[in-house]
C-alpha positions in Angstrom: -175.9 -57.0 155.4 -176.7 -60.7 154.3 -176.6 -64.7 156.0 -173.2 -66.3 154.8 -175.4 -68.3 152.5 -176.1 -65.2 150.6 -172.6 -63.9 150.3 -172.5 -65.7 146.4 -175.0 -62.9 145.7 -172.8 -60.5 146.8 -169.7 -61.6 144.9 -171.2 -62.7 141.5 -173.9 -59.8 141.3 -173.3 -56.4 143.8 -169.6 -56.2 143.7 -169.4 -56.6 139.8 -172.2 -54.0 139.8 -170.7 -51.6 142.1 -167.1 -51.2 140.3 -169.0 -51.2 137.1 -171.4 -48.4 137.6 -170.7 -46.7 140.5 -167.0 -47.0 141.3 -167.4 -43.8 143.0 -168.4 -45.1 146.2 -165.9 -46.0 148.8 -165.4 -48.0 151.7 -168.1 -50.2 151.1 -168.5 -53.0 154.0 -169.6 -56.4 152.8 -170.6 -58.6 155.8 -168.9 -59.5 158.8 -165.6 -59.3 157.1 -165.8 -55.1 156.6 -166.5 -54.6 160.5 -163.8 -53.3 162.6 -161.6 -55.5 164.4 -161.3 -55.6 167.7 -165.1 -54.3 168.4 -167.6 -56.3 170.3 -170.0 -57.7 167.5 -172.7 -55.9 168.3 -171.1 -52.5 168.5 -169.5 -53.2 165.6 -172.5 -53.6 163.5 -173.8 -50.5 165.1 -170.9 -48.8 163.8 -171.0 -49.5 160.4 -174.9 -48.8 160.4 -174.3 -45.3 162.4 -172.0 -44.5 159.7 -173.2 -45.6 156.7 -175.1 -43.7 154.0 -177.1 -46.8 153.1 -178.1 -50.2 154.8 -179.0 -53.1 152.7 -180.1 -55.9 153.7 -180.3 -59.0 151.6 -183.9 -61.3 152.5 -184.0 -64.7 151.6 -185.9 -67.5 153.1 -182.7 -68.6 155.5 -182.0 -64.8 156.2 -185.4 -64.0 157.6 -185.3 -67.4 159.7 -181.7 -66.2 161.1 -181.5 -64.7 164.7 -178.3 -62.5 163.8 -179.5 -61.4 160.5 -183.0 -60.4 162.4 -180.8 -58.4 165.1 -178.9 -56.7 162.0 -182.4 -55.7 160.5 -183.6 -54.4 163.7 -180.8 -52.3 164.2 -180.6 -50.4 160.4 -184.6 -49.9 161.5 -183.9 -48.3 164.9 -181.4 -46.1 163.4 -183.4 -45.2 160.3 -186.2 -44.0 163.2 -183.5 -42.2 164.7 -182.4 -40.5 162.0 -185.6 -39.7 160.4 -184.1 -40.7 156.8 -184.7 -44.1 154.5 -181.4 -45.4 154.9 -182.3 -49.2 154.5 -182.8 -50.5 151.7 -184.2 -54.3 151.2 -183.2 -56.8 148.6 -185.2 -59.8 148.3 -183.2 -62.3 146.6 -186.7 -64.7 146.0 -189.8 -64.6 146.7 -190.8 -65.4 150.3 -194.5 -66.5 151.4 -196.4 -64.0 153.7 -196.9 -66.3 156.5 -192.9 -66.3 156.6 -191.7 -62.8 156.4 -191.2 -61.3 160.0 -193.7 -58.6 161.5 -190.9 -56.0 161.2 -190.5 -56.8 157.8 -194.1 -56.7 156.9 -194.2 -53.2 158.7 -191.4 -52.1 156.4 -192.9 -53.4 152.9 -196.8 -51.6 154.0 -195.1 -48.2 155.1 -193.6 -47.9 151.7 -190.4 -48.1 152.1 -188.0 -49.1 149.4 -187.6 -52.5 148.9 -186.2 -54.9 145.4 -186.7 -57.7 144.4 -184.4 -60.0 142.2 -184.8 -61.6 139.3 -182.3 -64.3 138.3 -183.4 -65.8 134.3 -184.8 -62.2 133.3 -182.2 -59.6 131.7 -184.2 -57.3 131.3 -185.7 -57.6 134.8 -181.8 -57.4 136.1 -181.4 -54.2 134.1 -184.2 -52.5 135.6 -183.3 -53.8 139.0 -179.9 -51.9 139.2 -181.7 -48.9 137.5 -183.8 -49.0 140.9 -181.5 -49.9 142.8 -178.5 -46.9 141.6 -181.6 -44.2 142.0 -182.0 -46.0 145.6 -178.8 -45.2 146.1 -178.2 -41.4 145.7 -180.5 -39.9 148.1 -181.9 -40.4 151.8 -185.5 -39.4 151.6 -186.8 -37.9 154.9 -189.5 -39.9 156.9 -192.8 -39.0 157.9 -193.3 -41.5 160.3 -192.1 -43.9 162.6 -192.2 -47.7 162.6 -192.0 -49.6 166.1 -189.4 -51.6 166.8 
């Protein structure tokens, strides 16, 4: 899940990735555009978060300011307490200052839970950010504790 401003992200980096290395995984919903028509907003997201194996959620500086994109992030959470599994995942696509970053957010990043960050000049840095992020990827770890929504 990502702000529209992000989606360039998603097109010129994830997708390539994604058919590249892991071609094995299927019906892959990128943004508002995968959610099922016809579906109040809302329940629609919740769909696609109920039923996925994964949420990942792209943080930049406009994402974290964004009311939808904050309602997005509060859902995968709820349902990741539900569950009891990791099932978000957080990308930050640059760095964002402390004073900035949302209280859930901050509550994520000091319970340990699995977070990346990207690097854009570094190849290197790239490589070992899809290593991270493919090993993100195959399992659900179960959770120990809960964070408050």
């Amino acid at each position: 899940m990502f702000r529209e401003d992000d989606e360039w992200w998603i097109n010129d980096c994830m997708k390539p990735f994604l058919q590249w290395r892991m071609p094995h995984l299927e019906h892959i919903v990128f943004g508002d555009s995968g959610l099922h028509p016809g579906s109040f907003y809302l329940n629609a997201i919740y769909d696609v978060i109920e039923n996925s194996y994964k949420t990942v959620l792209l943080l930049s500086n406009q994402s974290v300011e964004d009311t939808w994109f904050m309602t997005k992030l509060r859902m995968a959470v709820e349902h990741m307490n539900d569950t009891k599994l990791e099932k978000v995942t957080l990308i930050f696509l640059e760095d964002i200052d402390d004073d900035h970053l949302p209280y859930l957010v901050r509550l994520l990043l000091s319970r340990n839970k699995p977070y990346l960050l990207w690097v854009n000049d570094d190849e290197d840095g790239q490589e070992f950010f899809w290593a991270k992020f493919e090993k993100s990827m195959r399992a659900n770890r179960e959770m120990n504790n809960v964070i408050p929504v």
